[in-house]
N, C-alpha and C positions, 0 to 999 in steps of 0.2 A: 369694672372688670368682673366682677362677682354675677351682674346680672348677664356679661356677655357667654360669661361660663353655664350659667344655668339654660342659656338658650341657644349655647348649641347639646347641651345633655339633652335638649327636650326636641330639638330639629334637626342635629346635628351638622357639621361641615357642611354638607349640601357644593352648591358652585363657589364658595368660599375658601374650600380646601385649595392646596399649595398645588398636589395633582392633580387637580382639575386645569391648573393654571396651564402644566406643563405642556410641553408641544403634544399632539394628535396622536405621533407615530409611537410616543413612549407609552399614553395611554392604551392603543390597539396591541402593541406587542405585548404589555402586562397582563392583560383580560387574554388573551389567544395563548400565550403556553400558560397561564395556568387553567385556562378552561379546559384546553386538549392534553394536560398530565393529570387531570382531575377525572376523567370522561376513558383515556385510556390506559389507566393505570389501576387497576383495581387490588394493589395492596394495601393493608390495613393502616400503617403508619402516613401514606401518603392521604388518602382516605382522610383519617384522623386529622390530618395538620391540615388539609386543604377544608374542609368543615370550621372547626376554629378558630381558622383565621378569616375565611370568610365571616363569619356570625361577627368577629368582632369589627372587621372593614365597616359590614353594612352600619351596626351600631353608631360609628366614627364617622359614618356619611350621611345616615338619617335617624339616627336618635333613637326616639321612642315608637316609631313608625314601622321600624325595622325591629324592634322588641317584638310588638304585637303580633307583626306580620310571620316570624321565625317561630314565636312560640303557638303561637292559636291556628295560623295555619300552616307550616312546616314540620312542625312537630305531631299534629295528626295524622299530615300526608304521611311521615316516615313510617309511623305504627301502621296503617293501613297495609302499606307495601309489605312489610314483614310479615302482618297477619296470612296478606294475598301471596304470597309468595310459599310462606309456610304451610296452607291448607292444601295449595294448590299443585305444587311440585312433589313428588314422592322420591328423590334420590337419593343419593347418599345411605352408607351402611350404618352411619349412627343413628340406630333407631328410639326413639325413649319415648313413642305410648305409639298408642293406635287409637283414632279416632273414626268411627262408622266403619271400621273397616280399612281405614287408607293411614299409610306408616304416617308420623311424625317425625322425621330424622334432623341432629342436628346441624347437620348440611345447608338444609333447606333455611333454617333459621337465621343462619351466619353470612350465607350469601342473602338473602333477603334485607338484613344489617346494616351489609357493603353496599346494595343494589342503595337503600334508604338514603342513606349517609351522599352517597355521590351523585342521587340525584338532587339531594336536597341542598350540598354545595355548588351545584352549578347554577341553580334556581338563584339561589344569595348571588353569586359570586358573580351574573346576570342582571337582577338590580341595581349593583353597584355600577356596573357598565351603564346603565342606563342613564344612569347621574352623573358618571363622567363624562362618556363619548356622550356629547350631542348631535344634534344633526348635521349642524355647521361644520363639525369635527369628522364625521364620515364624509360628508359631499368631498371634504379637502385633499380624505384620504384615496377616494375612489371615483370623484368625478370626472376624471381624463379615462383612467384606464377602463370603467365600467362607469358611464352614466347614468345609464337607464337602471342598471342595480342600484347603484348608488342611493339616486334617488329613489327608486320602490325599498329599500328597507331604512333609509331615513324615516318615511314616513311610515313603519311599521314601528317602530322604534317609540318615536311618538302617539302612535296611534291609541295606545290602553289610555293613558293620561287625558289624549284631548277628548276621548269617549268619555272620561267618567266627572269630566268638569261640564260637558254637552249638556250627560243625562243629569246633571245636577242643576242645571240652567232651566231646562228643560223643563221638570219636575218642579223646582220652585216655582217655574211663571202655571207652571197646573194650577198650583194651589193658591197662586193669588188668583186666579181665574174663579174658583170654588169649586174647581175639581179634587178628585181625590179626598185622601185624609183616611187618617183609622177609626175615625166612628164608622166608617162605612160597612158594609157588609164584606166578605170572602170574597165573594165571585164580583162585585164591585170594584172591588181594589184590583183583581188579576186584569177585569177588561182594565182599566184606567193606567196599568204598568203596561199591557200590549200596548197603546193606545201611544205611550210614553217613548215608547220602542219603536214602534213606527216612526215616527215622528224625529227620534235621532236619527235613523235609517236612511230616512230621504236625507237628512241635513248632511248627515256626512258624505252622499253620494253625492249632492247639490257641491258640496264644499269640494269635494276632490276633484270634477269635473270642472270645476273653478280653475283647482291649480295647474292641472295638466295644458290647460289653452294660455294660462300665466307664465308657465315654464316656456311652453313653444311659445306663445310671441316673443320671448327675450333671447330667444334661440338657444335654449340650453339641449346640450348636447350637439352641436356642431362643432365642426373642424374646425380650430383656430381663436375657438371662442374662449375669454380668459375671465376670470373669476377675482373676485378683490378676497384678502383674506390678513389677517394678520398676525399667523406662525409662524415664528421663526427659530431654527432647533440652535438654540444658544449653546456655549463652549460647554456649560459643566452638563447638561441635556445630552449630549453627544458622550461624555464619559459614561453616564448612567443610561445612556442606551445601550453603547457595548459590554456596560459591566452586566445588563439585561438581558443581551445577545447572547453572552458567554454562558451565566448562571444556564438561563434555558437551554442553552445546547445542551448542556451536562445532562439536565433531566430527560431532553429529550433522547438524548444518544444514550441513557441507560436505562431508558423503558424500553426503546426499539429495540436494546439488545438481551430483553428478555429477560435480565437482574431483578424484575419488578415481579413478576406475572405469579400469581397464586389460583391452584383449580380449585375447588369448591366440591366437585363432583369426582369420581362418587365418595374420595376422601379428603380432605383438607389438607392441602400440601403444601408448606410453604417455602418458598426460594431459602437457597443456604444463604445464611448473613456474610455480607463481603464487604469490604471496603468501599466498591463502587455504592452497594446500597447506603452506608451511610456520608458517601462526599453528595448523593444526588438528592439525597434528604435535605442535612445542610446545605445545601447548593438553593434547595425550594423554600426553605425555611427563610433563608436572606430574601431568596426575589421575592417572597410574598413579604415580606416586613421592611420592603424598600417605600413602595408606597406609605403606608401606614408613616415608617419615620417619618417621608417627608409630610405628611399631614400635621402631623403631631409635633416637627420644628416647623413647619411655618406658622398652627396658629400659637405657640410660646413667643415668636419672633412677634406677632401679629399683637397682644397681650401686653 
């Protein structure tokens, strides 16, 4: 038990977790309102929780992968944005210096924050997706109604991953060949990475024009054509869809009515505190800590 625990601290849950298990439809609805309250909602508390609880999902799904990845490069990205946002925007009447001539205001700074903060939850809150919804799991969801989507953002989906397992294949059979290596020189090594590159280029164009003659001889995407699969939305699935369904309406029926919205420009305004703001807070607070529970009783259950 001790060693099963240390090895999900260091890979984390991955296809192991409980929500990975569940039906499709429960997965796609989790990742869609909270990516679409996260992306249209730019008040600070929803901001805030939608951040946090991302960062700790991804932790809960991929361990120390998602550390590295949030801190080394998430956390550069965010400063950057604020830096690029702050030098670059002059609005806002809170002014506190001048630089070459162009205000500094604190406007610019606070919204640059917001900007940072939400984009960097969706970014997380999108790798998670990637580790839940598989491919299998999209084709089930939208292969009748849109096939040809379907299939082109499955294999998008996929695509970063089987690229960087390619160029690693790729790359090792270089260097048992005796290409490459870092005794070489600068300009050595850049032709030997073009060279690298080419070389997954054609593979993966080889390989997809593979699949697309794979797919049509089996006749995918024809009328009538039926698919094997093995989901099935069980009795308490069906509870926690609609208790899914509900939660999210809440949030979304009180950002569309505008309880959420803060300007930025050209002073900081924020929404009066009302009741709807804090039932659609706690309302996001639950749906996003639905998953999470159940990861966290099934692997205790699992233990």
């Amino acid at each position: 038990m001790v060693n099963e625990r240390k090895r999900i601290l260091h890979t984390g849950l991955g296809e192991s977790s409980a929500f990975f298990r569940s039906h499709p439809l429960l997965n796609f609805v989790y990742f869609a309102v909270i990516v679409g309250v996260t992306m249209f909602s730019n008040h600070p508390a929803f901001l805030a929780l939608s951040f946090v609880m991302a960062w700790a999902y991804s932790v809960l799904l991929r361990g120390v992968k998602a550390i590295r990845f949030n801190c080394f490069v998430l956390l550069p990205t965010m400063l950057l944005t604020v830096l690029l946002n702050t030098l670059n925007v002059h609005n806002g009447v809170t002014v506190l210096l001048y630089l070459n001539g162009n205000r500094i205001t604190l406007e610019a700074i606070v919204y640059g924050c917001a900007t940072a903060v939400m984009l960097s939850s969706v970014i997380i809150w999108f790798s998670c997706f990637s580790t839940i919804v598989t491919a299998d799991k999209f084709i089930y969801l939208f292969g009748r109604c849109a096939p040809v989507i379907a299939l082109t953002l499955s294999m998008i989906l996929r695509f970063v991953p089987m690229l960087k397992n390619r160029f690693r294949e790729v790359a090792t059979a270089q260097r048992c060949m005796g290409r490459g290596g870092r005794d070489r020189g600068l300009l050595a090594r850049i032709r030997q990475l073009g060279k690298e590159v080419s070389i997954l280029i054609a593979w993966s164009l080889e390989a997809s024009i593979e699949s697309a003659d794979s797919m049509e001889a089996r006749g995918y995407g024809l009328r009538g054509r039926t698919s094997f699969h093995l989901f099935r939305l069980a009795g308490a699935e069906r509870w926690m869809l609609l208790m899914m369904m509900l939660l999210g309406g809440v949030c979304i029926a009180v950002c569309a009515l505008g309880h959420t919205n803060i300007y930025y420009y050209p002073l900081i305004l924020l929404p009066p505190v009302s009741f709807l703001q804090g039932a659609s807070l706690l309302a996001m607070s639950t749906f996003m800590l639905s998953a999470i529970a159940m990861d966290i009783r099934g692997m205790r259950k699992w233990n």
